[in-house]
N, C-alpha and C positions, 0 to 999 in steps of 0.2 A: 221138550227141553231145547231143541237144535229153534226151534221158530220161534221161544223167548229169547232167548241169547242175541238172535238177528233184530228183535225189536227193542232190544236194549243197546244195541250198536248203531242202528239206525237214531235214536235219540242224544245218544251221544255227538254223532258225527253235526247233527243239525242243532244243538248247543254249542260246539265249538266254533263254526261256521258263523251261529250269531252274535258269539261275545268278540270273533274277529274283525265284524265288519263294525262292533262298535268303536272298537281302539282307533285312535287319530294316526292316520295312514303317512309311512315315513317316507313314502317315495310318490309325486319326484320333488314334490315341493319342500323336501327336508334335503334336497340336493342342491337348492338354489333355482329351481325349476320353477316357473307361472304357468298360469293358466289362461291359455288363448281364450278369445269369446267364443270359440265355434268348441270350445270343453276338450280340445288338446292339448297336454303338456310340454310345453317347450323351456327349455335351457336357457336362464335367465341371461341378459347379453349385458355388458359395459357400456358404459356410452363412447361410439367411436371416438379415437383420439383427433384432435384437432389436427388438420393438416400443418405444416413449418413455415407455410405463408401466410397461414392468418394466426400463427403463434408469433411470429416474427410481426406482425404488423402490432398484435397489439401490447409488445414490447417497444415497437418505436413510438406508438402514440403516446406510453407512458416515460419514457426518456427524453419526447421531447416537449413532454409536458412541464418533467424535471427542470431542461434548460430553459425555458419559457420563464417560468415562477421563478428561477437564478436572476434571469435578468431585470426584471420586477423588482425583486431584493435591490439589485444594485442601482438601479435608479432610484428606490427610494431612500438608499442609504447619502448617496451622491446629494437627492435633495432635502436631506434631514427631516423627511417622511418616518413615520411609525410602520413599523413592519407588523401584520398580526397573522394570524394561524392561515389568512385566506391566501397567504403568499407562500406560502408551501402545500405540496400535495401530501397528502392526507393518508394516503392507501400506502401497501407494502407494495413493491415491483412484482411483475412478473416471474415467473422460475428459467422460463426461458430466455436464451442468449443469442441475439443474432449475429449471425457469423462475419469475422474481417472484410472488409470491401474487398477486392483483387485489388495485386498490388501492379505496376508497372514492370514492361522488361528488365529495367536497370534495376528497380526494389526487391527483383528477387534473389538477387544472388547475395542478400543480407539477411542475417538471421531475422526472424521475426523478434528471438529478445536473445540477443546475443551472449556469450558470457565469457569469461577473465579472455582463454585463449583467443576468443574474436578479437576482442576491443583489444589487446597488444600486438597483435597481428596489425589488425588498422591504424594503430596508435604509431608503430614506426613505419611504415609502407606510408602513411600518408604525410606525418608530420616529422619525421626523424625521429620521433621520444619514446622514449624506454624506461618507465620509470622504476624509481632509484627504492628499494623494500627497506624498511627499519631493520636494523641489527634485531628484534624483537620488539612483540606485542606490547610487551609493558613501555620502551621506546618512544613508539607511535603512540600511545595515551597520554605518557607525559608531555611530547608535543603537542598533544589536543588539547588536554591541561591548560598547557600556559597560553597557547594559543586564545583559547576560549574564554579562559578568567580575567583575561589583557583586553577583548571585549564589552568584558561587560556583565557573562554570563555566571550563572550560576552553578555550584558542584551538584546541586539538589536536582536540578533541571539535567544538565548535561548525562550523570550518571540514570536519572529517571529514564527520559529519552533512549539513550540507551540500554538499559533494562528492557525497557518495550519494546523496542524495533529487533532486536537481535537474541533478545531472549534470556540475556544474562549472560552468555559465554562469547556472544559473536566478536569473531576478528576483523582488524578494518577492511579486508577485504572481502569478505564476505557479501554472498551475493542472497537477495531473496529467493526464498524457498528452498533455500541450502544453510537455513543458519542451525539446522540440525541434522547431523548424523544420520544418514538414511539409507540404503541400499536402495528404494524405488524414488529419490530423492532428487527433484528437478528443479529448473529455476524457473520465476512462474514473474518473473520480470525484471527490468537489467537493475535495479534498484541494489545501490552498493554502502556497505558502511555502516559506521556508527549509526548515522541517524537515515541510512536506506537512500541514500540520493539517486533520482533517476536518472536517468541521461540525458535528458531534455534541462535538468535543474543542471549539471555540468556545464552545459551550451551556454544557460544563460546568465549562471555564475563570470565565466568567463567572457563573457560577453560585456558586461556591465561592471566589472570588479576587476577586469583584469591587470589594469595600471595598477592596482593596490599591490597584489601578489607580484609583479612584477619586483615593485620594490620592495617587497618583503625578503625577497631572493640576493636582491642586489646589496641588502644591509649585509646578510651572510655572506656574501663571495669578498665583501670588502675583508671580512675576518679572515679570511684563508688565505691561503699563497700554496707553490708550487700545483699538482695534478690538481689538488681537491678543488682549489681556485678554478683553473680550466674547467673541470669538467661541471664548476654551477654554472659557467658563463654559459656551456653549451646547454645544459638544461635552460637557461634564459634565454638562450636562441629559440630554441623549440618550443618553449612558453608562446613566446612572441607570435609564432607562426599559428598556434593552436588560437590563441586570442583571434587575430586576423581572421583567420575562419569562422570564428563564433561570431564573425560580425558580418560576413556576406546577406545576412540575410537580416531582416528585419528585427527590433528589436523589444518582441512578442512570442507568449508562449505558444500558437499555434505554430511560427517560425522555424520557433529551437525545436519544437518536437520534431517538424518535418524534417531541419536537417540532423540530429540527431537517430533520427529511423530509419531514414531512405538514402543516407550515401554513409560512404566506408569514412568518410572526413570526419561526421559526428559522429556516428562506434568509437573510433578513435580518442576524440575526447573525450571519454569517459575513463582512461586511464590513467589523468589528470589526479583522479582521486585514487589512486594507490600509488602516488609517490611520497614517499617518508615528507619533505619538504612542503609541498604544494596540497595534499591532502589533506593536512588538518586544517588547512587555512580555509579550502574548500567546506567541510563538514562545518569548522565554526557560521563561516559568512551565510550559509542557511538561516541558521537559527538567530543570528544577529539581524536578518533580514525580515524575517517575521516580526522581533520586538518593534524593532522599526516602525512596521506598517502597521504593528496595533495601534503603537503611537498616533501616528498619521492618520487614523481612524477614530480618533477622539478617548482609545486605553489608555489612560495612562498607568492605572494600578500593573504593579509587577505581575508576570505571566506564571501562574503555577506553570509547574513541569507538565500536568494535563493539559493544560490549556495551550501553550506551546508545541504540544504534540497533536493536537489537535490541527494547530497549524502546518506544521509538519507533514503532516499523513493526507489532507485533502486540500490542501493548498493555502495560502494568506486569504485569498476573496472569500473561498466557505467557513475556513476557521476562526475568522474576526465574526460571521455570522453565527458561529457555535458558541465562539468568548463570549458574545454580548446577549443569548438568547435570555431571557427571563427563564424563571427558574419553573415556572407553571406552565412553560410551553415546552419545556423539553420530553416529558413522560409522550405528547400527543405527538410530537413532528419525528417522522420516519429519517432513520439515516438518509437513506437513498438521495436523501434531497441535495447531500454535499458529495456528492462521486459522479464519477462518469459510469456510464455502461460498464464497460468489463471491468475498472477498477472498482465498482462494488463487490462483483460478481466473483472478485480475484482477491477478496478480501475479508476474511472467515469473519473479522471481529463485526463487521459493520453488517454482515447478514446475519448475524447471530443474536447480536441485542437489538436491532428492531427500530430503536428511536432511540432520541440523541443522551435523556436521563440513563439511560443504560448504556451504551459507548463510555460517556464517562464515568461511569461504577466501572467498567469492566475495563476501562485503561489503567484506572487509578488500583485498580486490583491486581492486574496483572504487574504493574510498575513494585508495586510492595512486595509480590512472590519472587521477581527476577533480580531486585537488587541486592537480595541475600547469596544469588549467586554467584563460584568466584570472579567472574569477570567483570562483572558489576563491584565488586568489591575491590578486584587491582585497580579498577577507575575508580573509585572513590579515593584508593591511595594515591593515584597519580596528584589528583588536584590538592592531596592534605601536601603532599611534598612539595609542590610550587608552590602554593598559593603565596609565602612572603617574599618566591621573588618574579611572581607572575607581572605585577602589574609594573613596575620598569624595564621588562621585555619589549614591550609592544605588542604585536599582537601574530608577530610569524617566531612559529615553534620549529624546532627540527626535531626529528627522529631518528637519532645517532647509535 
């Protein structure tokens, strides 16, 4: 009995044995594991990462591929050449971002993007100006208001624009990357305002327009008497001076950025555009600036609100080549092509949709969600309450 029992276990033991070697085996190749040729298993490996000098090279080769094809456009635009799909790059960017050049001794003791407390710090230490805040928000729109419908411009466009850039609530001071509510909430570039003006677009605002606002100032001070009088004359002192500066240097946007980034004199000018007075005139003359150069560029059809924002957001030179793209080239041509380096990279919408038929769906979508918000909506009321006495204003608004 005891040596059947043992020959019925042994038969067991050598049935289990073979139904186990026939089951498909879970280790290691069920771990991610391969099989060497010499029939050992090893731990499947990732492909090393690219080292940051040849991520970074082949970020520059595609940026400055970007600029290359840019410049291509504008010669063929300048000789009323046809533009087609070979004059833009074709691929989406890289994911990597190569880092700021070093800056100079004297460029470091300047923020890299400074905000409100910089630029008023700079704004009187270098120019004597302080500028002057609206009694309230609704105040400073109505001055946009009139300012802007005394232009030329539209409530459709102005309020659009502003839906988009600030989101529906932002104030005119309002800096990017703060136009919400945030505890981990940074500013992610010195871009101010209604329609987001940089500091380089302050420079050369005031560079090039600044006899205009001068006298836009000097019509008001004529209306005033005692302090109030005084003190616009001194704000038109300090006008004057900031102008002067904005002319030391060339009058080119490589120019304005450099002195707007690298001395405490351009920080400064940027606080041009938070004073009740000189501010709206600022935010209008952008957008008055763009219609202009559609013009000048053979647009004459009225500028949607998109279209105009488009201008807006990546300059006149790329935005005329957005307005005028054919409708069959937009799905293929990659944003990328109208940004710079970090301002693609710093700009969620334009890495998001991909190519230009999507930027505009997703401005024109966003402009529809944001204008139902309240502040979009007190701007819509500011320009119904001017608009019949906008246009015998002229075109300087105060924010009383």
């Amino acid at each position: 009995m005891q040596h059947l029992f043992s020959r019925r276990l042994l038969t067991w033991l050598f049935a289990a044995i073979v139904v186990a070697a026939a089951q498909p085996s879970l280790a290691p190749e069920a771990w991610g594991a391969k099989k060497s040729k010499t029939g050992v298993h090893a731990k499947a490996k990732r492909p090393p990462a690219k080292p940051r000098h040849e991520l970074a090279k082949e970020a520059g080769v595609y940026w400055d591929s970007v600029v290359a094809k840019r410049r291509v456009r504008i010669a063929k635009r300048r000789n009323n050449e046809p533009i087609t799909l070979e004059d833009y790059v074709l691929t989406q960017p890289p994911l990597h971002v190569r880092p700021l050049p070093p800056r100079g001794p004297g460029e470091r003791e300047i923020p890299r993007i400074p905000v409100q407390a910089d630029v008023l710090k700079a704004a009187a230490a270098q120019h004597d100006f302080v500028p002057e805040p609206p009694d309230s928000e609704m105040a400073f729109k109505q001055a946009y208001a009139r300012a802007a419908m005394a232009a030329g411009l539209t409530r459709d466009q102005a309020v659009r624009i502003y839906a988009f850039e600030t989101g529906g609530n932002g104030t005119y001071d309002v800096q990017a990357g703060l136009t919400h509510k945030r505890k981990k909430a940074r500013a992610i570039s010195p871009a101010v305002g209604y329609n987001q003006l940089l500091s380089t677009n302050s420079v050369g605002l005031l560079a090039e327009h600044g006899e205009r606002f001068v006298e836009a100032l000097q019509r008001k001070a004529a209306a005033l008497s005692g302090d109030e009088k005084g003190a616009m004359e001194r704000k038109i002192a300090a006008l004057r001076r900031m102008i002067a500066f904005s002319r030391t240097v060339p009058n080119v946007w490589r120019d304005h950025d450099k002195l707007a980034k690298t001395t405490h004199g351009g920080v400064g000018l940027h606080a041009a555009l938070l004073d009740r007075d000189i501010g709206p005139l600022l935010q209008t003359q952008k957008l008055v600036d763009s219609v202009v150069f559609a013009r000048s560029r053979g647009h004459d059809a009225p500028l949607t609100a998109a279209e105009l924002e488009l201008m807006n957001l990546t300059g006149d030179g790329n935005g005329i080549d957005l307005v005028t793209m054919p409708q069959e080239m937009r799905a293929l041509v990659p944003t990328s092509n109208f940004f710079q380096e970090r301002g693609y990279h710093r700009n969620p919408i334009a890495r998001r949709t991909g190519v230009v038929s999507m930027l505009y769906a997703a401005i024109d979508g966003k402009m529809d969600r944001a204008s139902q918000l309240p502040g979009a909506q007190e701007m819509a009321a500011a320009f119904a309450e001017t608009a019949d006495a906008s246009v015998g204003r002229g075109t300087a608004g105060t924010a009383r």
